[in-house]
C-alpha positions in Angstrom: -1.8 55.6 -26.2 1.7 54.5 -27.1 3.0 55.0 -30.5 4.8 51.9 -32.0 6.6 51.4 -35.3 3.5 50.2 -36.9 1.5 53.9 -36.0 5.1 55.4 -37.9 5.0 53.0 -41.4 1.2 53.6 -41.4 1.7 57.2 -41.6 4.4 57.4 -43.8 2.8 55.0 -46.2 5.8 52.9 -46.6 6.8 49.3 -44.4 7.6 48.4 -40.8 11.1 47.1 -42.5 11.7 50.6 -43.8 11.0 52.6 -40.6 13.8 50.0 -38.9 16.2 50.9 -41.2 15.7 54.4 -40.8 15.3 54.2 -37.2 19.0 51.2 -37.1 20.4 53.5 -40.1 21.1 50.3 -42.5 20.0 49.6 -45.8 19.5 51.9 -49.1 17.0 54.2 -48.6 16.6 57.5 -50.4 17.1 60.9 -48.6 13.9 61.8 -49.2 12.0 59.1 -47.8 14.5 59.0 -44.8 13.3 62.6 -43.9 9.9 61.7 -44.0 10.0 58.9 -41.8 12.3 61.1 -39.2 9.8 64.2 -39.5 6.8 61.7 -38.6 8.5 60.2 -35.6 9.4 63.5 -34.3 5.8 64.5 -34.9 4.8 61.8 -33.4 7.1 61.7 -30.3 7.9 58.0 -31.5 10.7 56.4 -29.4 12.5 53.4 -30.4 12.6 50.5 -28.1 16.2 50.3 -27.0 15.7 46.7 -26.0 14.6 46.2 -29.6 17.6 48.3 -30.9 20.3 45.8 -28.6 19.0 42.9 -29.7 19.7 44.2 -33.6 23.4 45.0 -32.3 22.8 48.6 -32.3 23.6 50.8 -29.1 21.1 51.6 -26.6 22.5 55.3 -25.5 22.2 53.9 -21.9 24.8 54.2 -19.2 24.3 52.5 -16.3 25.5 53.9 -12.8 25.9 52.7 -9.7 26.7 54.6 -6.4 27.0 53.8 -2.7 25.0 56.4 -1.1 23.3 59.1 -3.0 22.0 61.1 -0.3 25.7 61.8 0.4 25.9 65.3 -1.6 30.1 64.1 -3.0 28.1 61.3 -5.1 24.9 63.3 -5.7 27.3 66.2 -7.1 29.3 63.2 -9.1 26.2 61.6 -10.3 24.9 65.2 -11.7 28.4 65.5 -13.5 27.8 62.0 -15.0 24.1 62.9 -16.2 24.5 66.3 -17.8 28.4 64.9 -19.7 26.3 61.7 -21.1 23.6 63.6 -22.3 25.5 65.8 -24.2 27.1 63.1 -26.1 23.4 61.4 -26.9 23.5 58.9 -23.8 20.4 58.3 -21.0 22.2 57.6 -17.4 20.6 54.7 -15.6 21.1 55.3 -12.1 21.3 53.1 -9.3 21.8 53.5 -5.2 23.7 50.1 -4.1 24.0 51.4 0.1 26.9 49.4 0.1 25.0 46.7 -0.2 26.3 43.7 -2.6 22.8 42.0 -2.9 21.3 45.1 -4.3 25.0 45.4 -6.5 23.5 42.1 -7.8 20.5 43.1 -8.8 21.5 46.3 -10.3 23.7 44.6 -12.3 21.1 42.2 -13.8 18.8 45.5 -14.6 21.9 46.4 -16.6 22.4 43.6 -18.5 18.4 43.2 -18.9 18.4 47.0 -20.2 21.7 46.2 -22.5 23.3 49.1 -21.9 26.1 50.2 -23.6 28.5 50.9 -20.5 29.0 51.3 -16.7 30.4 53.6 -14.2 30.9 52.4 -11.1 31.5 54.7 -7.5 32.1 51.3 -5.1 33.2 50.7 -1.5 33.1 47.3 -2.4 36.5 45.5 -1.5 35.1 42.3 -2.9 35.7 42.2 -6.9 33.1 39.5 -7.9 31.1 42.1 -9.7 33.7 43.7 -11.6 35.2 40.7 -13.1 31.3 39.6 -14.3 30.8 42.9 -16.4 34.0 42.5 -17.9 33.1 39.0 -18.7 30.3 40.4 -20.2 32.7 42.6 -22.7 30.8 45.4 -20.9 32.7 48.8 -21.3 33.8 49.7 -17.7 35.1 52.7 -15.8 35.6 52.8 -12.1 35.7 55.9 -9.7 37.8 56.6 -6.4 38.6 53.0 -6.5 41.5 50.8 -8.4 42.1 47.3 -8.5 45.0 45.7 -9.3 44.0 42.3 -10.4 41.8 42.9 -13.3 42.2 45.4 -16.1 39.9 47.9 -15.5 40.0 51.8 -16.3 39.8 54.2 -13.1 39.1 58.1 -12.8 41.2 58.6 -9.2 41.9 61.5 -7.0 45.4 61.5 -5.5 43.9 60.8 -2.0 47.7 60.6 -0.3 48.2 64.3 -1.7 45.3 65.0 -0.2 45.7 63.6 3.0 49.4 65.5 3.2 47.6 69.1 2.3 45.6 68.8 4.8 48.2 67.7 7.6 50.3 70.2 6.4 47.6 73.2 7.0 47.2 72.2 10.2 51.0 71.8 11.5 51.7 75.2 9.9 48.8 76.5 12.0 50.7 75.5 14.8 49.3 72.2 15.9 50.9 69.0 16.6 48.1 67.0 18.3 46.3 65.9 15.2 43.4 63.5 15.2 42.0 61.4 12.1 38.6 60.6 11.1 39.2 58.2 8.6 36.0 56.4 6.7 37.1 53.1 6.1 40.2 52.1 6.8 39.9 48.3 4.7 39.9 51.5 1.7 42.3 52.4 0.0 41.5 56.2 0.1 40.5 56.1 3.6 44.3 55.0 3.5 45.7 57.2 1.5 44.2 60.1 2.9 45.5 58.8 6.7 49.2 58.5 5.3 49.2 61.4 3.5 48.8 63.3 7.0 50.7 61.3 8.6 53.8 61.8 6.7 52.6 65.3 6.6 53.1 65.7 10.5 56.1 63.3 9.9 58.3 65.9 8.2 57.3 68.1 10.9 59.0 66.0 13.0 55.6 65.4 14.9 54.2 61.9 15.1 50.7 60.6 14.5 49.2 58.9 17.7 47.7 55.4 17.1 44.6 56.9 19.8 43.7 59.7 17.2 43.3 57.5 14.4 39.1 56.6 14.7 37.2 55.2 12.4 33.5 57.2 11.8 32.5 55.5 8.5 30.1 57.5 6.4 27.1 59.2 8.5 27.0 62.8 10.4 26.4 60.7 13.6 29.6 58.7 12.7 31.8 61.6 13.1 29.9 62.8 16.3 30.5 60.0 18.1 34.1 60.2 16.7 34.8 63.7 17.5 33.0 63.0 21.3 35.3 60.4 21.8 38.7 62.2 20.5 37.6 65.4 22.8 37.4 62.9 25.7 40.4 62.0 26.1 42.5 62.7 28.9 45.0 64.8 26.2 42.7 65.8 23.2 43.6 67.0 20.3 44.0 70.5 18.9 42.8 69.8 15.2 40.6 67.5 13.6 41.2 65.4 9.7 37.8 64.0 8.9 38.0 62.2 5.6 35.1 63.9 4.1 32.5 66.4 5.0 30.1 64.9 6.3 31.7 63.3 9.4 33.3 67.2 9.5 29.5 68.6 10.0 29.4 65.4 12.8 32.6 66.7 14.5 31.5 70.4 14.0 28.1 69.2 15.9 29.8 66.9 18.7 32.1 70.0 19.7 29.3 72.5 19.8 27.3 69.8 22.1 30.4 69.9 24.4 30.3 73.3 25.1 33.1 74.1 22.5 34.0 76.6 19.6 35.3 75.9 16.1 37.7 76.8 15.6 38.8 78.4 19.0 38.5 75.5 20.9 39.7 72.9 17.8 40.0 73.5 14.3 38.5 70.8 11.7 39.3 70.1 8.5 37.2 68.1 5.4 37.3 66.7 2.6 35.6 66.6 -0.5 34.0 70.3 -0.9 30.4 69.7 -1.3 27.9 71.9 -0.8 27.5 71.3 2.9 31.1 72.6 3.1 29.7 76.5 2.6 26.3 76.4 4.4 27.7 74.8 7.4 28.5 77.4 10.3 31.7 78.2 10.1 32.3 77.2 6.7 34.4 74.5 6.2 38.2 74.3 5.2 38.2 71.0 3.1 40.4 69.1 0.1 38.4 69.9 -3.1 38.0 66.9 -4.9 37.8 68.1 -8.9 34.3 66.5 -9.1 33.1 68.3 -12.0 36.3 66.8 -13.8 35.8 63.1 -12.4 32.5 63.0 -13.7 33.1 64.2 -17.2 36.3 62.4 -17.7 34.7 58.9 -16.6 31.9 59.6 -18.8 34.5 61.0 -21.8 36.8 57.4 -21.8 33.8 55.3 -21.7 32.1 56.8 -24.6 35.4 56.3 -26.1 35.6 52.7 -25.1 32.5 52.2 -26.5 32.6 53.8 -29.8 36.0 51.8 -30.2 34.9 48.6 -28.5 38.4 48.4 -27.2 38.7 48.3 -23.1 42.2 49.4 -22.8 43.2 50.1 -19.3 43.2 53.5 -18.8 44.4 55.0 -15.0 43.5 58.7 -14.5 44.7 60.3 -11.7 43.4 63.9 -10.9 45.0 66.5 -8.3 42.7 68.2 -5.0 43.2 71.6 -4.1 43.5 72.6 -0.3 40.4 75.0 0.1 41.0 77.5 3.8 37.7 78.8 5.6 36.7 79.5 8.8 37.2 76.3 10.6 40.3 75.9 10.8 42.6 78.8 12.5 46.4 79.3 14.3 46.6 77.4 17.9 45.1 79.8 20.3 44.8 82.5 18.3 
C-alpha cells in the first residue's frame, strides 16, 4: 500500500499542513516537531510527490536527459557520468533514448515538462533547433553536449573535435602513411566536421593532401563502417590507414578488412575515436581520441545544478581537450 501524507500527520499526531511544511521547509515549526515528522517519513519510506512539490514552486530533484542512441557505449558511458554526478548532488536523472528521432524528441520533451523537472541535458544530432528554443522558452535550465549553436543562448560542454581530428592525422603521417581515408559520421555535424578538418590539415602540413574519394560517410552503426571500409579497400588505389570518427564504425572497418582476407594493422592501420569500452576488447585493441567523458558528464551536470540553484541561464561554452590514445591497430607502413 502507498503511504501518503495523510498515513505521515496521522502518525505524528499533528496536521497534513504541518507535514507540508516540513516536507517544502516553510513556515515556523519547532525543531522538535520537525524531527519527528522526518524520523516517521523515513520510517515510513514516505516519498513526497514531486509533481505536488512543482506545483508549490519547490524543486523536483529531477534532471531530465535525452540521448540519441543509448546502445552506443560513448552515450551509455556519458549517461552513467550524468546519473552518478546528479545523484550526488540530491538529483534523480530522467532518462530518455530519442534514436535521432524528432517525434520521439517531442514527446520526451512533454514527459519533461509534465514531470517539471528542474533542468535538461541534452546529447543531440539534431540540426533542427525547434526544441531548444521551446525549453528555453520555458525558462528551463539547459545544457547541451557535443553540440553548439550559435543562434540562441545556450550553455555547451564541447570536446575540441578539430584537435582531435589533427591527433589523429598526425599519428598516422608520422607512421608513414600518406593515403589516408575518412569515416566521418555525419557530415551536416559539426564534429563530424571538425574531426574531418582537423586531419585534413593534419596531412596538409605534411604536405600530403586529403582525397575527396576517401572522405565516406558510415553514419553511426558497426555495419556503417563495414560497408565504408569495403568500399575504401576496393578501390583501384586503397588506402594505407583508416580515420573512423568513432569506434564503433572502427570495429565495422576492423570487421570489413578481416572479411577481405586482410590484417590490422599489417595490411591497414585504423584509428577511432571516442575510447569506449569496445576500444580494449576489440582484437587488436584500438588506437582511438579519448574523449574526457567522465569530465563531460560531471561538468554538464555541475553548471546546471548551478544554473538552477541561481535561476540565472548565463551562456556558458566549455570546451574540453582529447588525448591521442596508441594500441595495436595502428602501426609504421609495412613494418
Amino acid at each position: 500500500m502507498k503511504i501518503t501524507i495523510y498515513d505521515v500527520a496521522e502518525k505524528a499526531g499533528v496536521s497534513i499542513a504541518t507535514v507540508s511544511k516540513v516536507i517544502n521547509d516553510t513556515g515556523r515549526i519547532s525543531e522538535k516537531t520537525r524531527k519527528k515528522i522526518v524520523k516517521i517519513m523515513e520510517d515510513l519510506e514516505y516519498q513526497p510527490s514531486a509533481v505536488a512539490s512543482a506545483l508549490s514552486g519547490k524543486s523536483t530533484f529531477t534532471i531530465g536527459l535525452t540521448l540519441p542512441d543509448l546502445a552506443n557505449p560513448y552515450f551509455a558511458e556519458i549517461a552513467r557520468a550524468i546519473e552518478d554526478r546528479g545523484r550526488e548532488y540530491g538529483f534523480n536523472v530522467l532518462m530518455c533514448s530519442t534514436d535521432n528521432d524528432a517525434r520521439k524528441e517531442e514527446e520526451y520533451y512533454r514527459l519533461f515538462m509534465k514531470k517539471r523537472v528542474d533542468g535538461i541535458i541534452m546529447v543531440s544530432r539534431e540540426e533542427q533547433d525547434t526544441m531548444v528554443k521551446k525549453i528555453l522558452n520555458e525558462k528551463v535550465p539547459l545544457v547541451m553536449i557535443s553540440r553548439e549553436i550559435f543562434s540562441v543562448p545556450v550553455t555547451s560542454v564541447m570536446v575540441d573535435d578539430y584537435y582531435g581530428g589533427f591527433q589523429a592525422g598526425s599519428h598516422l603521417v608520422k607512421q608513414d602513411h600518406q593515403k589516408i581515408a575518412v569515416i566521418t559520421e555525419n557530415l551536416k555535424e559539426l564534429g563530424s566536421k571538425e574531426r574531418l578538418r582537423g586531419c585534413t590539415d593534419a596531412m596538409k602540413e605534411a604536405k600530403l593532401e586529403m582525397l575527396p574519394e576517401y572522405i565516406v560517410e558510415g553514419g553511426y552503426t558497426v555495419e556503417g563502417g563495414k560497408k565504408a571500409t569495403k568500399g575504401l579497400l576496393q578501390q583501384q588505389y586503397p588506402p594505407t590507414a583508416i580515420f573512423a570518427c568513432n569506434d564503433i564504425l572502427a570495429i565495422g572497418a576492423i570487421q570489413a578488412v578481416r572479411e577481405l582476407g586482410l590484417q590490422v594493422p599489417k595490411d591497414i592501420s585504423v584509428i577511432g575515436y571516442d575510447n569506449t569500452i569496445l576500444a580494449t576488447i576489440v582484437d587488436p585493441p584500438l588506437t582511438t581520441i579519448a574523449q574526457p567523458i567522465q569530465d563531460i558528464g560531471e561538468r554538464s551536470v555541475a553548471i546546471l545544478v548551478q544554473q538552477i540553484q541561481s535561476k540565472e541561464n548565463v551562456r556558458q561554452r566549455v570546451v574540453l581537450m582529447p588525448d591521442l590514445i596508441v594500441r595495436s591497430s595502428t602501426s609504421k607502413l609495412n613494418e
